[in-house]
N, C-alpha and C positions, 0 to 999 in steps of 0.2 A: 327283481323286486322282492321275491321271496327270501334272497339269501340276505338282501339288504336289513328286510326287518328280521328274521333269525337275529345276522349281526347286533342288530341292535338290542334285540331281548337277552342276547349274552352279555352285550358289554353290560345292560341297567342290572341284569344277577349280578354278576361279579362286583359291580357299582354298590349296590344295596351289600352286600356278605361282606363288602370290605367295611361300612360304614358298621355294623353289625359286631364283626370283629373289635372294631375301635371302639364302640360303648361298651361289648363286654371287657375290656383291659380297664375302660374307665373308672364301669364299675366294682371291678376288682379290685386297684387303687386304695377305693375310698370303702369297702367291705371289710380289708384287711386291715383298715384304720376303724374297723367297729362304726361306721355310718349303715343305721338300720335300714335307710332308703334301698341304699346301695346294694346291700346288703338282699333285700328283697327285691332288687331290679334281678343281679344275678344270680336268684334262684331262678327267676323267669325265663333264663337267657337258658340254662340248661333243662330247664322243665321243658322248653320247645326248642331247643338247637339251634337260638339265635345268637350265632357268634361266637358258641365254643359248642364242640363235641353235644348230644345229647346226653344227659345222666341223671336220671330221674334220684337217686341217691344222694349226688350232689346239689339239688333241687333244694331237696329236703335236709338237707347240713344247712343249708344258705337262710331256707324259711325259717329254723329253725331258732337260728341265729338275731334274727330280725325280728323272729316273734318275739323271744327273750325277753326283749327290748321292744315292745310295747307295740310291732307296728302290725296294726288291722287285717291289713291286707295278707301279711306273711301270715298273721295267726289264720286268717282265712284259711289259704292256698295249704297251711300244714293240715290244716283239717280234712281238706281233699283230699290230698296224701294220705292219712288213716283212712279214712272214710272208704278209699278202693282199694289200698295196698298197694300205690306205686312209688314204690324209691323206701317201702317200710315196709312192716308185718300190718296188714291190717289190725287196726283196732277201734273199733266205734266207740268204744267206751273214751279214747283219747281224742278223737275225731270230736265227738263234743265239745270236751271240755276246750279245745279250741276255738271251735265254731263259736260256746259261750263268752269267751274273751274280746274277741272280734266283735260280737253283737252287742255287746255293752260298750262298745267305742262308736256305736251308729253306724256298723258296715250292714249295708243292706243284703247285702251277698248272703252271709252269715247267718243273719237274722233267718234268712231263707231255707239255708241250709241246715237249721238246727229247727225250723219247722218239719220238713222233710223226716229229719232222724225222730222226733218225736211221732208224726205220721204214720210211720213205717217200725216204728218199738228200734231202731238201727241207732244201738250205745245208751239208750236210756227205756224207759216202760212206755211204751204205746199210750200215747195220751191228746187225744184229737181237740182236746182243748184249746191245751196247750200247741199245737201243732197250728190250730185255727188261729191262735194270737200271735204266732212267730210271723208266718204264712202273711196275713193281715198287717204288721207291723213293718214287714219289709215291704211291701208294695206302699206303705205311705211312706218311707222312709224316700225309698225312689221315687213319687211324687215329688216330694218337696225337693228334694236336690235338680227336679227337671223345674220348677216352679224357680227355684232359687238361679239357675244356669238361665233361661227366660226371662228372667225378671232383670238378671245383672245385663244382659246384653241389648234389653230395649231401653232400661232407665237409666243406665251410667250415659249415655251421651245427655240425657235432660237435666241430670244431676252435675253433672261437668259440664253446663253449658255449653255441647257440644264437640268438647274438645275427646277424642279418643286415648284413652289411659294404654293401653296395648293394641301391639297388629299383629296379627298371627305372621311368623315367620316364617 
C-alpha cells in the first residue's frame, strides 16, 4: 500500500512539473510577442521555479517588461524585487515608485506595500499619515473586491434568471 501511493504522489509531481513546463513555453510564446500578461505570468514562473529553472534575475527582466506596459501586478511584484534586493541592487527609493504605479491602478497589494515603506521611512520620509491612509486604503480596496466576488456569485443566477454564465473547469 505504501509503495502504491509513493507511486502515485510521483506520477501526480511529474503530472503537475510537466503541466508547469507547458504554461511556462506558453507563456514564453506570447511574452516574446510583447503580451504584458504573459509577460507577467513568466516572471512568476521563474520567481518560484514553476516550469523553468528558478532566476530570480529573469523574474525581474520579465516584471519589468510587463510593468513598462502598464500591468499592476508586474509593477507590483517589481517593487518587491527592489524593496528586498532579489534578482536587483536593492533600491527603496525605485521600489516606491513602483509600488506607486501599481496603487494608482487599484492593486491593493501595492497600496499596502507603499504604506509599509512610508511606515518604516523604506525609499521615502517616515510619514505615519501617510502610511495610515495607504494601510486603510488597501484594506477597503480588498473589501470591495471580496463584496464584488460575493455579490457576482449570489446575484448573477437572479439576474440571469437562473441560467449559470460560467462553470469552473
Amino acid at each position: 500500500m505504501k509503495y502504491v501511493l509513493l507511486s502515485t504522489l510521483a506520477l501526480l509531481a511529474l503530472s503537475i512539473s510537466h503541466a508547469a513546463r507547458a504554461d511556462a513555453a506558453k507563456y514564453m510564446k506570447a511574452a516574446e510577442k510583447g503580451d504584458a500578461g504573459a509577460q507577467y505570468n513568466l516572471g512568476v514562473c521563474y520567481a518560484t521555479g514553476n516550469g523553468v529553472k528558478k532566476n530570480a534575475a529573469r523574474a525581474v527582466e520579465w516584471y519589468t517588461k510587463a510593468a513598462r506596459q502598464g500591468n499592476a501586478d508586474a509593477q507590483n511584484n517589481l517593487g518587491q524585487c527592489y524593496i528586498t534586493g532579489v534578482g536587483v541592487d536593492k533600491d527603496p527609493a525605485k521600489a516606491v515608485e513602483w509600488f506607486i504605479k501599481s496603487a494608482e491602478q487599484g492593486n491593493a497589494v501595492a497600496q499596502n506595500n507603499l504604506g509599509l515603506c512610508y511606515a518604516r521611512g523604506n525609499g521615502v520620509d517616515k510619514d505615519q499619515d501617510k502610511a495610515g491612509g495607504h494601510v486603510l486604503g488597501s484594506i477597503i480596496l480588498g473589501v470591495l473586491l471580496i463584496i464584488f466576488a460575493v455579490a457576482s456569485i449570489t446575484l448573477m443566477p437572479l439576474l440571469t434568471g437562473g441560467e449559470v454564465l460560467w462553470k469552473a473547469e
